[in-house]
DSSP file (Angstrom, degrees, kcal/mol; ACC not computed):
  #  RESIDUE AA STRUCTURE BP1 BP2  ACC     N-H-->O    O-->H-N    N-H-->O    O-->H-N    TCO  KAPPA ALPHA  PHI   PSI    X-CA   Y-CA   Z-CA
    1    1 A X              0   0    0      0, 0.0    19,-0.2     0, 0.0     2,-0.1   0.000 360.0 360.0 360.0 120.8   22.7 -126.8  -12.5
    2    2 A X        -     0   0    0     18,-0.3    17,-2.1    17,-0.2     2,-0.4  -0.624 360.0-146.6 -90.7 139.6   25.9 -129.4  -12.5
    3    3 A X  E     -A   18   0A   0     15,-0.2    73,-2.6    -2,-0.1     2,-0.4  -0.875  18.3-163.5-121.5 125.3   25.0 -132.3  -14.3
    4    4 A X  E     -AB  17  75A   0     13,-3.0    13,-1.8    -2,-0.4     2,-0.5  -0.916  17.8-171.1-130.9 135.4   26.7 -135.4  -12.7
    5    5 A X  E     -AB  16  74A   0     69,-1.3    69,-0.9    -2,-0.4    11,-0.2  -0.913  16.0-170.0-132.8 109.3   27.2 -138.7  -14.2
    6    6 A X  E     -AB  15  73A   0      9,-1.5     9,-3.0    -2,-0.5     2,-0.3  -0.657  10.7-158.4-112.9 176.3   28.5 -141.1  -11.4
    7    7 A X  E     + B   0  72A   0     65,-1.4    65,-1.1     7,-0.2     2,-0.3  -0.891  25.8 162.0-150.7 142.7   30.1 -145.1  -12.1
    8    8 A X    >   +     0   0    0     -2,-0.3     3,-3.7    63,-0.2    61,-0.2  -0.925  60.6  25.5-160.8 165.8   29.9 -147.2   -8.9
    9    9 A X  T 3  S-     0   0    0     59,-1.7    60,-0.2    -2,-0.3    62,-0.1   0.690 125.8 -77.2  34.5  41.1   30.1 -151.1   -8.6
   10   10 A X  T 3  S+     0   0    0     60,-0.4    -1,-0.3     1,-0.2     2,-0.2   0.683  81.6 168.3  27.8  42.7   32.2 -151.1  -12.2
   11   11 A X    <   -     0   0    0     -3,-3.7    -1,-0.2     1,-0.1     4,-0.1  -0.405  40.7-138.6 -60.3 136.0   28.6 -150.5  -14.3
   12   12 A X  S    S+     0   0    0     -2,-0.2     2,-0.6     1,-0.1    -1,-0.1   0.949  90.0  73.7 -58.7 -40.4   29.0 -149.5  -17.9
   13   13 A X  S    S-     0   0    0      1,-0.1    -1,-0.1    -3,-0.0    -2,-0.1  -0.679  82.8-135.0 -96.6 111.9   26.2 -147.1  -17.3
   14   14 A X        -     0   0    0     -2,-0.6     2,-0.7     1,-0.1    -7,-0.2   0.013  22.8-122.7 -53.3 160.5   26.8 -143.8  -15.2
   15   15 A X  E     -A    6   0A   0     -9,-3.0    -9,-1.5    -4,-0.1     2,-0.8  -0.941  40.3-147.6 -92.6 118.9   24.0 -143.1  -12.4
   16   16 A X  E     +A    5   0A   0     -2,-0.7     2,-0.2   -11,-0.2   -11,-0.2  -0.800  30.6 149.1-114.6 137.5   22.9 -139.6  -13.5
   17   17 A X  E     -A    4   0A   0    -13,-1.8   -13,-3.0    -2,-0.8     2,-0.4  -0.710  28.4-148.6-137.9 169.7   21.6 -136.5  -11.5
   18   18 A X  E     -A    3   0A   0    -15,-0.3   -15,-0.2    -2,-0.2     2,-0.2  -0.987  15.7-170.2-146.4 141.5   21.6 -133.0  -11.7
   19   19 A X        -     0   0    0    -17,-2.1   -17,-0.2    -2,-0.4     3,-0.1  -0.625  36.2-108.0-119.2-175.5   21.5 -130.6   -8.3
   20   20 A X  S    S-     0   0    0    -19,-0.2   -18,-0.3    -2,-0.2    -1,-0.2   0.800  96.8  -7.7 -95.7 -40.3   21.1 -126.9   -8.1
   21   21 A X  S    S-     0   0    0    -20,-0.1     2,-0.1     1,-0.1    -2,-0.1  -0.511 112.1 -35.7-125.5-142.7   24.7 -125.9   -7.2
   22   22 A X        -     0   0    0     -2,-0.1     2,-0.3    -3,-0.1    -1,-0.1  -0.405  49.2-138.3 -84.5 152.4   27.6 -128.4   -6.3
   23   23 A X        -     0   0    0     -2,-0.1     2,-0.2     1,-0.1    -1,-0.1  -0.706  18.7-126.1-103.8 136.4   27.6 -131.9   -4.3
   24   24 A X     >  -     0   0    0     -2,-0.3     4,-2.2     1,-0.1    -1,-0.1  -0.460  32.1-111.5 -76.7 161.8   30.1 -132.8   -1.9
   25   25 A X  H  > S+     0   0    0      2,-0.2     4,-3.0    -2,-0.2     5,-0.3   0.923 120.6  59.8 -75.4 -13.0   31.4 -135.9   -2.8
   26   26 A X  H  > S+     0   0    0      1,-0.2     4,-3.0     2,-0.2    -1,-0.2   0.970 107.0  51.7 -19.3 -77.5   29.3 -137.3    0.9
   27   27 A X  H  > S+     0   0    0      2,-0.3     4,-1.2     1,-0.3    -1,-0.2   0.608 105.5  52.3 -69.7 -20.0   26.4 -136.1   -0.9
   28   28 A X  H  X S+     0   0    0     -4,-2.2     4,-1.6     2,-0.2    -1,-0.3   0.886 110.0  45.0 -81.7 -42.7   27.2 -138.2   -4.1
   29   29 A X  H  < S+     0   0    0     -4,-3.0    -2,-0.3     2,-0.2     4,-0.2   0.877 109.0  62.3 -76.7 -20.5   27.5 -141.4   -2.4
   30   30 A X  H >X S+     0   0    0     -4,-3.0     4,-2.3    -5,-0.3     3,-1.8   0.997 108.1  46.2 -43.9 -67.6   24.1 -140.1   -0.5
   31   31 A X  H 3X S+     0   0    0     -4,-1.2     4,-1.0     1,-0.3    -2,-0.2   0.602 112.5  46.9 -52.3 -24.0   22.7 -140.2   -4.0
   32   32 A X  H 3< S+     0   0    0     -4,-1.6     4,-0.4    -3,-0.2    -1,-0.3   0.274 112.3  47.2-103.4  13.7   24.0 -143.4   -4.9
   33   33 A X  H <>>S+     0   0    0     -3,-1.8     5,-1.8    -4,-0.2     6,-1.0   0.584 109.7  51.9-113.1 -25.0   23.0 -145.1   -2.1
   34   34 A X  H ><5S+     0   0    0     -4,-2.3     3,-2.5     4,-0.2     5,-0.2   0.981 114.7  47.2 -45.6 -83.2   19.5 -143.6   -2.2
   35   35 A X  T 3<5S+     0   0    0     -4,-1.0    -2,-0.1     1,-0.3    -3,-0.1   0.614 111.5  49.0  -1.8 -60.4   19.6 -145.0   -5.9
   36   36 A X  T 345S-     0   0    0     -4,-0.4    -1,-0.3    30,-0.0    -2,-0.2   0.736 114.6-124.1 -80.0 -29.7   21.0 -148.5   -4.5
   37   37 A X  T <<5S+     0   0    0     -3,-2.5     4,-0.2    -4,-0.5    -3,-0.2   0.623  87.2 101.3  87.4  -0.9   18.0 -148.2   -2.0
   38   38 A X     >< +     0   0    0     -5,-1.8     4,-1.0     2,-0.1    -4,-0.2   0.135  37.5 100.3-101.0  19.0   20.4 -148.6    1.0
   39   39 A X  H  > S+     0   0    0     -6,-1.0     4,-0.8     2,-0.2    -5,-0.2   0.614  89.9  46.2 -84.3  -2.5   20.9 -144.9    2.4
   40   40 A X  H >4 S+     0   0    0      2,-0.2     3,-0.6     1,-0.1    -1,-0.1   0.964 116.1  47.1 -84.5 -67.5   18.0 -145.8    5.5
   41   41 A X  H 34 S+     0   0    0      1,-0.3    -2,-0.2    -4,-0.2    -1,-0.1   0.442 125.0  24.3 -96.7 -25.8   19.6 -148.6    6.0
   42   42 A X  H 3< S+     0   0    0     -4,-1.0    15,-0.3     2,-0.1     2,-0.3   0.607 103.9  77.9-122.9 -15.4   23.4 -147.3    6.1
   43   43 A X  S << S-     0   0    0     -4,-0.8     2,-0.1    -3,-0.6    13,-0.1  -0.685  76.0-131.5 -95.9 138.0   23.1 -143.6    7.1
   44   44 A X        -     0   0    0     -2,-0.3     2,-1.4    13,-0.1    -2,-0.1  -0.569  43.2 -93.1 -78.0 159.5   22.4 -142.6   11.1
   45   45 A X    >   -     0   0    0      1,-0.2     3,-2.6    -2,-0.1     7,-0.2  -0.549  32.8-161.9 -87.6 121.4   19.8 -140.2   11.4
   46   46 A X  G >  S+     0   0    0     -2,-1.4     3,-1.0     1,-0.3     6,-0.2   0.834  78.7  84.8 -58.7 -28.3   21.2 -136.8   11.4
   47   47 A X  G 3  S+     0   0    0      1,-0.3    -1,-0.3     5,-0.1    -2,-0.1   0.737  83.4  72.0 -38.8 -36.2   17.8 -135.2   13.0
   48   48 A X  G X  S-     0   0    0     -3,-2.6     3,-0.8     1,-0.2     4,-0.4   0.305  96.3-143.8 -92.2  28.7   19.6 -136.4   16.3
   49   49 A X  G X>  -     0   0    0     -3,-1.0     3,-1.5     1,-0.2     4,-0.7  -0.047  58.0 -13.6  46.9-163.3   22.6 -133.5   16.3
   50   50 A X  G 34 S+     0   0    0      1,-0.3     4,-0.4     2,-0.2    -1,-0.2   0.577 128.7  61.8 -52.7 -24.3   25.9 -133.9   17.3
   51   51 A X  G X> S+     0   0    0     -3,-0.8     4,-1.7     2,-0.1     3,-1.1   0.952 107.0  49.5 -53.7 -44.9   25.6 -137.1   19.0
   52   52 A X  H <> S+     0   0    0     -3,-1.5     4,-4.1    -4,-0.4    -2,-0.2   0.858 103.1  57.9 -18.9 -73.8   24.5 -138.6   15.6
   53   53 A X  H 3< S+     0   0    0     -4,-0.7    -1,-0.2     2,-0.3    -2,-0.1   0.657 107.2  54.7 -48.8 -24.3   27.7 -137.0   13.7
   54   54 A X  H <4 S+     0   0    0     -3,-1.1    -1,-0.2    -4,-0.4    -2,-0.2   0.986 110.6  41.8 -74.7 -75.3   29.8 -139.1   16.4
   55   55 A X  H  < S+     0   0    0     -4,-1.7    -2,-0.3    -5,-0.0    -1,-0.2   0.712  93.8 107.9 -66.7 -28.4   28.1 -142.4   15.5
   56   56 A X  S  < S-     0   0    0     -4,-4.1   -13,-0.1   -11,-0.1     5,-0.1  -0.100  72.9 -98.1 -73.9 157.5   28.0 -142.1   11.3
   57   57 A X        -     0   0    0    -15,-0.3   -13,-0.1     1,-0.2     2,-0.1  -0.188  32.5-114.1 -49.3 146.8   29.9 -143.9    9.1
   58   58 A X     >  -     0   0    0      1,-0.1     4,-5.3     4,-0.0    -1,-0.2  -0.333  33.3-109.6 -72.6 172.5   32.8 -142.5    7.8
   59   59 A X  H  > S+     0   0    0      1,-0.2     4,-3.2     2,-0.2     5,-0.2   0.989 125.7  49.0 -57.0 -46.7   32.5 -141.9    3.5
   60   60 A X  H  > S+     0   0    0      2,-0.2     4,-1.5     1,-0.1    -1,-0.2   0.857 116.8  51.2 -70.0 -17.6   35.1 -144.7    2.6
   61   61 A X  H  > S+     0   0    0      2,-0.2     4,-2.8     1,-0.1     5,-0.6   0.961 109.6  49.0 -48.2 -78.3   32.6 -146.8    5.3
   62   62 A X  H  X S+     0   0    0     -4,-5.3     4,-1.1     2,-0.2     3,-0.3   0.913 107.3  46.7 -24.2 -56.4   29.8 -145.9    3.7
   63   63 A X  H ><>S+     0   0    0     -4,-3.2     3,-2.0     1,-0.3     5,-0.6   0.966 118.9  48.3 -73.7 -58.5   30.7 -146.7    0.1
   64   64 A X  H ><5S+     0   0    0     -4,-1.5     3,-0.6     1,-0.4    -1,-0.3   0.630 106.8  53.5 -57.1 -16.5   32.0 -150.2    1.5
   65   65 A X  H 3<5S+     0   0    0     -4,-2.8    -1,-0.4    -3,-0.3    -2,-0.2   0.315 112.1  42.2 -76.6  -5.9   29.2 -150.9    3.4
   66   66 A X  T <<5S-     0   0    0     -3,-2.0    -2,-0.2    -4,-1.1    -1,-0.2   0.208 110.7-124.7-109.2   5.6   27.0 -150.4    0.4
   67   67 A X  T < 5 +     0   0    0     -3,-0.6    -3,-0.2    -4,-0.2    -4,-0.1   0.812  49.3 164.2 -19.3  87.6   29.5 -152.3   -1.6
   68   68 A X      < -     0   0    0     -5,-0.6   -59,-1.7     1,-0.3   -58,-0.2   0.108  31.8-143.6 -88.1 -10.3   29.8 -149.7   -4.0
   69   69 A X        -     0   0    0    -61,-0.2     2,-0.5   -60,-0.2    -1,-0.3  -0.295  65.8 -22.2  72.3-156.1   33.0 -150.8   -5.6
   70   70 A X  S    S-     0   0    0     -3,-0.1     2,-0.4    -7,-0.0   -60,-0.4  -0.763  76.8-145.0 -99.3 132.3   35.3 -147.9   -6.6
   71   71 A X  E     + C   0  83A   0     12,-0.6    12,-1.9    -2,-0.5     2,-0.3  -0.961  24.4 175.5-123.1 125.8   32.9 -144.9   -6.9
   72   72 A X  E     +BC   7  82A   0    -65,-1.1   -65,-1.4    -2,-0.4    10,-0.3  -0.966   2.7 175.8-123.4 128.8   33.9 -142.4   -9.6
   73   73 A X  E     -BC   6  81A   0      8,-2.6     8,-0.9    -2,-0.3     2,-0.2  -0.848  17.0-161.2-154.3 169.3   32.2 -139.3  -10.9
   74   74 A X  E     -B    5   0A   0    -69,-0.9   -69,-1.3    -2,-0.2     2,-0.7  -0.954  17.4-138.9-150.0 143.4   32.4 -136.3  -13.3
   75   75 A X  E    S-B    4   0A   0      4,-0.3   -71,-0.2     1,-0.3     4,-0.1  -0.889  78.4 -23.9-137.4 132.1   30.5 -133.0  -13.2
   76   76 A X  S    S-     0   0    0    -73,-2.6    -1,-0.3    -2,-0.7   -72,-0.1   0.871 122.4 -54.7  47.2  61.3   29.3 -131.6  -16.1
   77   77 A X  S    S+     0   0    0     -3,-0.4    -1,-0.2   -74,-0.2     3,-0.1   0.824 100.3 135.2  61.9  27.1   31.8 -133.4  -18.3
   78   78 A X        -     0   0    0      1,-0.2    -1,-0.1     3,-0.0     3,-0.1  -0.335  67.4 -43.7-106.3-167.7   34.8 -132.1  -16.4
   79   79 A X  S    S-     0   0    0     -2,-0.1    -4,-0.3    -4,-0.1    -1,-0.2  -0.114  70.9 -97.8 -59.8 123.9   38.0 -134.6  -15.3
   80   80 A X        -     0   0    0     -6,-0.1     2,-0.3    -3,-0.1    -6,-0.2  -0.176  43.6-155.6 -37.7 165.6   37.0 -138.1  -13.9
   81   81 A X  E     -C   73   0A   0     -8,-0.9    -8,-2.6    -3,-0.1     2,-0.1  -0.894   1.6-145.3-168.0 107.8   37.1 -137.6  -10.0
   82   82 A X  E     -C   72   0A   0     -2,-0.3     2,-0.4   -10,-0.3   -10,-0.2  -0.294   9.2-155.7 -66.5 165.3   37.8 -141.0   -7.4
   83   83 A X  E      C   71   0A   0    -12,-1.9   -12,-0.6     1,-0.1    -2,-0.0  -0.930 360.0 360.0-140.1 128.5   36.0 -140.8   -4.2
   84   84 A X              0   0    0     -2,-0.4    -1,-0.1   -14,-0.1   -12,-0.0   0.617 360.0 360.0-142.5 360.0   37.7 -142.9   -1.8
């Protein structure tokens, strides 16, 4: 289980989570936007298929539309990692 300790909006304090195998980095800013309490609010609903896929935000949307700052992560203690 990859342990990941992510830094968003320049917090001292990582947001940390653990999944069962690896996150895409999508699926980390999903988790920190969950977190933030804005992933309803910023995400389309995927339930609707491929039209859906059209209309969502891209990632570097996302994280600016959440103003998420520079979003940074590491899993399981490995090399810092930007998401941009």
């Amino acid at each position: 289980m990859p342990l990941y300790k992510v830094w968003y909006k320049n917090v001292d304090e990582p947001l940390q989570f653990s999944s069962i195998g690896r996150c895409s980095e999508e699926e980390i800013v999903l988790m920190v936007l969950q977190h933030e309490g804005t992933a309803e609010q910023l995400v389309a609903d995927r339930a609707r298929g491929d039209q859906a896929d059209r209309q969502r935000p891209s990632l570097a949307e996302l994280i600016k539309n959440g103003g998420l700052g520079s979003v940074r992560y590491t899993e399981d203690e490995s090399e810092m990692n930007a998401i941009s």
